[in-house]
C-alpha positions in Angstrom: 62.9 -193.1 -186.4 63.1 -189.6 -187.1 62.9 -186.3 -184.7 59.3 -184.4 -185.3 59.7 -181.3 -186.4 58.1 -179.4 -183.1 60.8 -181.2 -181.3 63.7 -179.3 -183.0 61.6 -176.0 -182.8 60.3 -175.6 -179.2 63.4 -175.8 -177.7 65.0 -173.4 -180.2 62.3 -171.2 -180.0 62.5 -170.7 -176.5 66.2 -170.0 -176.5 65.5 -167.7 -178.6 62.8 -165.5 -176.1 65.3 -165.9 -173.3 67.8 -164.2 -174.9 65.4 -161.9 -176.3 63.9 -161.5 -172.4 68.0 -160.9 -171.3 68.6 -158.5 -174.0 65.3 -156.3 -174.2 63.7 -154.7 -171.7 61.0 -157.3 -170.0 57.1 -156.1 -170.5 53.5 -157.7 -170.0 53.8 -159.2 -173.7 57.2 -160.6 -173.5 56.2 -162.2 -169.9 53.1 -164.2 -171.6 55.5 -165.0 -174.5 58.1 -166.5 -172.4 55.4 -168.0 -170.3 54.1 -169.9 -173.2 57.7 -170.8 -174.4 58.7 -172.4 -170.6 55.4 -174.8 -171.5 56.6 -175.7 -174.9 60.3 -176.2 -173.3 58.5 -178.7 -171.3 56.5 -180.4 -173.6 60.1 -180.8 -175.9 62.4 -181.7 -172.7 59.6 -184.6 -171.3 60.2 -186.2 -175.1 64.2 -185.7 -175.7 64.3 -187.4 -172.3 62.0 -190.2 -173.4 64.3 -190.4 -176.4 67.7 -190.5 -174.5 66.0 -192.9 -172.0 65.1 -195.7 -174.4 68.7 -195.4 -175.9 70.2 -195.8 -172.0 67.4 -198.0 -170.9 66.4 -197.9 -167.3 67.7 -196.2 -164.7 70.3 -194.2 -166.3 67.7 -192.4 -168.7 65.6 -191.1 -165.8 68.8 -190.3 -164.3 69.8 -188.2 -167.2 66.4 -185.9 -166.9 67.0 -185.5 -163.1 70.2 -184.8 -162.3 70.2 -182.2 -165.9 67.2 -180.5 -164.4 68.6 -180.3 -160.9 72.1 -179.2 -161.9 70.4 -176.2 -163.5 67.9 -175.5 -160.6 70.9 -175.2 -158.5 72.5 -172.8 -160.6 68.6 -170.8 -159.8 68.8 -170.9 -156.6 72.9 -170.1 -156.1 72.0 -166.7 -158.4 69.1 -166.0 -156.2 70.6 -166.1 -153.1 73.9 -163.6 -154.9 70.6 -160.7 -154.3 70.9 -160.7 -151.1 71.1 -161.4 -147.2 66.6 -161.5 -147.6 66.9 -164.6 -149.7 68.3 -166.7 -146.7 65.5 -168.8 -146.6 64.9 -169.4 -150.2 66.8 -172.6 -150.4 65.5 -174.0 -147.2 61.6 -173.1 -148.8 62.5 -174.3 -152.2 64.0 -177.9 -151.0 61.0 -178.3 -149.1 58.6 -177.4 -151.3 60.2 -179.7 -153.9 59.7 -182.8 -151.7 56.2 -182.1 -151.1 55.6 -181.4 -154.5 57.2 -184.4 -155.6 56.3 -186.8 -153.0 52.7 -185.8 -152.8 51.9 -184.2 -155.8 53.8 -186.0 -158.4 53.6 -189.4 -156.4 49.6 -188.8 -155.9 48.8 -187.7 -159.5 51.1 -191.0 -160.9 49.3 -193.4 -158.6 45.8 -191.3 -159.3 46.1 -191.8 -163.1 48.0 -195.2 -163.3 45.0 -196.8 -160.7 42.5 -195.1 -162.7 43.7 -197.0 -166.0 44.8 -200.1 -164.9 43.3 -200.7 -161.5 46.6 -201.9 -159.5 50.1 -201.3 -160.7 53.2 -202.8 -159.6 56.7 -201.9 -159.0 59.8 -202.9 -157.0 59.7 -202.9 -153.5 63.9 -202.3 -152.7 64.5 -200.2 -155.0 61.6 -197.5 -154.1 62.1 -198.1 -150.5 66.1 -197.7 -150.9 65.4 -194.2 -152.4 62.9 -193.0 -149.8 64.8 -194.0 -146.9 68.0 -192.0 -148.0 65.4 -189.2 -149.2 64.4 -189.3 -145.3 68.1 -189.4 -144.0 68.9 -186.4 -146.2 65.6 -184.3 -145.2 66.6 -184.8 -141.8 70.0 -184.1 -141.9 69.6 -180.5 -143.7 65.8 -179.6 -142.8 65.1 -180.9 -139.6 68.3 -181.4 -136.8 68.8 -177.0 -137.8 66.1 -176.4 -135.9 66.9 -178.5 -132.8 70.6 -177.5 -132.7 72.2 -175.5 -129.9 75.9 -174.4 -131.0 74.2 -171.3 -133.5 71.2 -168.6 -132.9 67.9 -169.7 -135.1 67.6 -172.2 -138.2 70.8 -172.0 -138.7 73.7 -174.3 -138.7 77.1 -173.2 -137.5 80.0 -173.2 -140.5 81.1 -176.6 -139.1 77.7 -178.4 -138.8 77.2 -177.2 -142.4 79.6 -178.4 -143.7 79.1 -181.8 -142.4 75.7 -181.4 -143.4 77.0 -180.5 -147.4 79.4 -183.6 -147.4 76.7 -186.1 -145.9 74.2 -184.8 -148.4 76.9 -185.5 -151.4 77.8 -188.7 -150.0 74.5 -190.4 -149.5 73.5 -188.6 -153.4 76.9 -190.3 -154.7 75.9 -193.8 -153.0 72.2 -193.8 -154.0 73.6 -193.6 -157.7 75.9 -195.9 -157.4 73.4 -198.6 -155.9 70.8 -197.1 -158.7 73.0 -197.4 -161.5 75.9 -199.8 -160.9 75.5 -202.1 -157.9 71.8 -203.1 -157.5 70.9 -201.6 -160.8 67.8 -204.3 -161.0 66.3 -202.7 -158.4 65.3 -199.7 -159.9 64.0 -201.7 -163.9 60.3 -201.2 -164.7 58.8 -204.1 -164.2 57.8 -205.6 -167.6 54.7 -204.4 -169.1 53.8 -206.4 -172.3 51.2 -203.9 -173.4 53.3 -200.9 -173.2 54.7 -200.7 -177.3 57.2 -198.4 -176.3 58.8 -200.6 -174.0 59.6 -202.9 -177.0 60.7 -200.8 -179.8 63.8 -200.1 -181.2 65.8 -197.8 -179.8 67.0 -194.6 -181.6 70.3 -194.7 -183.6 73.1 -192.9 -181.5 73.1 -189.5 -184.1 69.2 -189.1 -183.0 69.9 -190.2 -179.3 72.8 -187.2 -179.2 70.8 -184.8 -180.6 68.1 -185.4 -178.2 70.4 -184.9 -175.4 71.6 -181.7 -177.3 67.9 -180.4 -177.5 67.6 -182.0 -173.7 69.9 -179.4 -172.2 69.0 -176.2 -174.4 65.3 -177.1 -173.3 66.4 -177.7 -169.6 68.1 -174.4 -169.8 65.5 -172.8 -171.2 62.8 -173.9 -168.3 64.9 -172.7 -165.5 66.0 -169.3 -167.6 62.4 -168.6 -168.5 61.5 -169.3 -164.9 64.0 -166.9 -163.8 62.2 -164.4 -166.5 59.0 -164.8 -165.2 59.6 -165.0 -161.7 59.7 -161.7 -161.0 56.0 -160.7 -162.1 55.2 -163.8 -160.2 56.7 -162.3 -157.0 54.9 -158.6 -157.7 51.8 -160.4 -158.2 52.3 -162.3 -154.8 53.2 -159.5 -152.8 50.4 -157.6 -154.2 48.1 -160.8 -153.1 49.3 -160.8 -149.4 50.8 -163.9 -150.0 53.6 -165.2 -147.7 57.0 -165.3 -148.8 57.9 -169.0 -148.4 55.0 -169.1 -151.6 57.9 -167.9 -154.0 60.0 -170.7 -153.3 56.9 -173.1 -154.1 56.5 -171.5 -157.4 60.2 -172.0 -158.5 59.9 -175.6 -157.3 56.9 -176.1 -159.3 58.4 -174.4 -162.3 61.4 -176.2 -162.7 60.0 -179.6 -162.0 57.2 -179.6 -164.6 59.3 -181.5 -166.9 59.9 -184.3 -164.7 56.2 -184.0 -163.5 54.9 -184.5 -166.7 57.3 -187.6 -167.7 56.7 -189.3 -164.4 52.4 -188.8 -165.2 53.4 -190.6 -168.6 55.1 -193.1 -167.4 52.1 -194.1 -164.6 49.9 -194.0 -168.0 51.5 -196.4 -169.6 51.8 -198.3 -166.4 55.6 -197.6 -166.1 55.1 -197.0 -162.6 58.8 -197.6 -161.6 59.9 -195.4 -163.9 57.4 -192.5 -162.0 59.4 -193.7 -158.8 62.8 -193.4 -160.1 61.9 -189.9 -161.7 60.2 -188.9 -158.6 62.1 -189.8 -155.8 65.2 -189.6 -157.6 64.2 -185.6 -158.6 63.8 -185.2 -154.6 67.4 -187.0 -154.2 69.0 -184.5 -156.3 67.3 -181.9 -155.1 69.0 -182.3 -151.6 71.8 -184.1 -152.7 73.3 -181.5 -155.0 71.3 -178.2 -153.5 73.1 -178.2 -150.4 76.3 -178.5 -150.9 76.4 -175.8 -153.4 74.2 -173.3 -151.3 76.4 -173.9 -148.0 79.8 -173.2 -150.3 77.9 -170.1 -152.1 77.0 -169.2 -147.5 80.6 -169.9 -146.9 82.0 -167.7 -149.5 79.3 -164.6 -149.5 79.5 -165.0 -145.7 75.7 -165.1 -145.9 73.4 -167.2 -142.9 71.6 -170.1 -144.1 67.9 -170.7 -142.5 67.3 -174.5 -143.0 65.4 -175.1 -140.4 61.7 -175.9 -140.7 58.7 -174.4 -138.8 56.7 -176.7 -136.7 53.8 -177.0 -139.4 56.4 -178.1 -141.6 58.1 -180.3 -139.6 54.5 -182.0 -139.2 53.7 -182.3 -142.9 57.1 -183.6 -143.5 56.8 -186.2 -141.1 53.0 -187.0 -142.1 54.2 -187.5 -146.0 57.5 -189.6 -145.2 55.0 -191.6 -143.3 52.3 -192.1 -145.7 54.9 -192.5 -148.0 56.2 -195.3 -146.3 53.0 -197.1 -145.9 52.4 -196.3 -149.9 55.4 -198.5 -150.7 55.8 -201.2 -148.3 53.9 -203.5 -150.6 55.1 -203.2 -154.3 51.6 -202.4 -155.3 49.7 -199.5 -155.9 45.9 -198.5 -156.4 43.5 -194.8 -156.3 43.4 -194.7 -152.7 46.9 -194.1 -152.2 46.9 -191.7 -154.8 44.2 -190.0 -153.1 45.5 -190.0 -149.8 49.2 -188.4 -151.1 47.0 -185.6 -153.0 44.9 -184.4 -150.3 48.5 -183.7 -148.2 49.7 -182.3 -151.3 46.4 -179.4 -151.4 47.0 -178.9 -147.3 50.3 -178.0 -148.0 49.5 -175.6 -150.6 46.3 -174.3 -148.4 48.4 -174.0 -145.5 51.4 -172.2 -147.6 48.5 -169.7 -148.6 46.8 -169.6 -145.1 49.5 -170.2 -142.4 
């Protein structure tokens, strides 16, 4: 097994135009270049992680593509909020728009393209309901109880709350990984697919399988710097469409997560379905998991507020997906209509984000 030649140069290559976009000054040509480079990181990322996943096997080489890609979006989000005291919300809009994306978009489109292929697909019932019910702890814990508390003005959470909030959300991370990867690890295995020749071939040699994960993290890198690039004519163009704020913080999420998007919709095509759902959930895990903890040190330390609390249309959409959600899983199998279902929430949100 050998590394196509693509593979070695789309990561490089966009390396390359983001330190060409950090070094030059950043025009209309150089923003469609980088643009198409953050879609050829992607494309390059999806298959080192694919590579670095069948030397691992399952769960630690879905593992290895999240918690990359959310270490780095962190890093995003932390050197956003260092421009100022207007970025407050930012975390708070990006967190949510990650778990809508992710558990209506990404979950719809897998269930939409796996049911369209092979009718039903299966997956394990503990493992996927393990991971949403510490998905619903956490999204409580930092999105929800900020706007019902008493001891601070607003959103907000007082430096004491948020900092319980910060350790909970490590904690219940740290656990879910343990359980995923250690403890109950045959929770979270696809369930065997005889058809699926990937599945069933060798795995790369460890000199392929290290340079994968070498090419993993320039590509990662490259996704979440080019996004960064980018973002800014994405913003001008925004506030030139009207659009509301909370909008750019759907864009970043959107961004950063195609890699895991597109893996996960591969996965459901080759009816891999529990790898979707650990990709997936897990993604929305790390996302909160590793997200706040570092945002409420970076409020602590700038001595900037921190909005978490959601509005009450958000609120409502984030209880109607945990619930649909719940429903979606409680049976260990899966067909179109479900898929259907988790999409239309997934174009209300994005309607509604446009039209409050």
């Amino acid at each position: 097994m050998r590394m196509p030649l693509w593979a070695l140069l789309l990561p490089v290559g966009a390396a390359a135009l983001l330190m060409a976009a950090l070094l030059l000054p950043v025009g209309t040509t150089l923003v469609v270049l980088c643009g198409l480079a953050l879609i050829g990181a992607v494309i390059a990322a999806v298959h080192h992680a694919e590579v670095v996943a069948h030397r691992l096997g399952e769960p630690f080489g879905t593992l290895v593509l999240t918690a990359s890609i959310t270490i780095i979006e962190v890093a995003l989000i932390v050197t956003i909020m260092l421009g100022g005291p207007d970025k407050a919300t930012l975390p708070r809009d990006t967190i949510f728009s990650t778990i809508m994306i992710i558990c209506n978009g990404v979950v719809g489109l897998c269930l939409l393209i796996g049911g369209l292929r092979h009718h039903e697909q299966t997956f394990h019932i503990v493992g996927a309901n393990t991971a949403l019910a510490t998905l619903i702890a956490l999204s409580t814990l930092s999105l929800v109880l900020p706007a019902f508390t008493t001891s601070s003005n607003g959103m907000t959470y007082t430096t004491a709350q948020l900092t319980f909030a910060a350790i909970a959300s490590l904690a219940l991370w740290g656990a879910f990984v343990f359980i995923q990867t250690v403890r109950h690890r045959d929770y979270f295995l696809p369930v065997d697919n005889v058809a699926d020749e990937d599945m069933h071939a060798p795995p790369p040699s460890i000199p392929l399988a290290l340079a994968s994960f070498g090419l993993l993290f320039v590509a990662l890198v490259s996704v979440v710097g080019l996004s960064k690039v980018i973002s800014p004519s994405i913003e001008s163009a925004l506030d030139s469409a009207g659009a509301p704020k909370t909008v750019l913080g759907i864009v970043i999420a959107m961004l950063v997560l195609l890699p895991e998007t597109w893996a996960a919709v591969r996965a459901a095509h080759a009816n891999r379905l529990q790898t979707s759902l650990n990709l997936a959930l897990g993604s929305a895990l790390s996302s909160i998991g590793l997200t706040i903890p570092a945002v409420a040190l970076t409020s602590v330390l700038i001595g900037m507020p921190l909005v978490l609390g959601l509005q009450a249309k958000e609120l409502v959409l984030l209880v109607l997906t945990f619930l649909v959600a719940s429903i979606t899983l409680v049976s260990g199998r899966t067909h179109i209509m479900q898929g259907a279902v988790h999409i239309v929430i997934f174009a209300a949100f994005l309607f509604l984000a446009l039209v409050p």
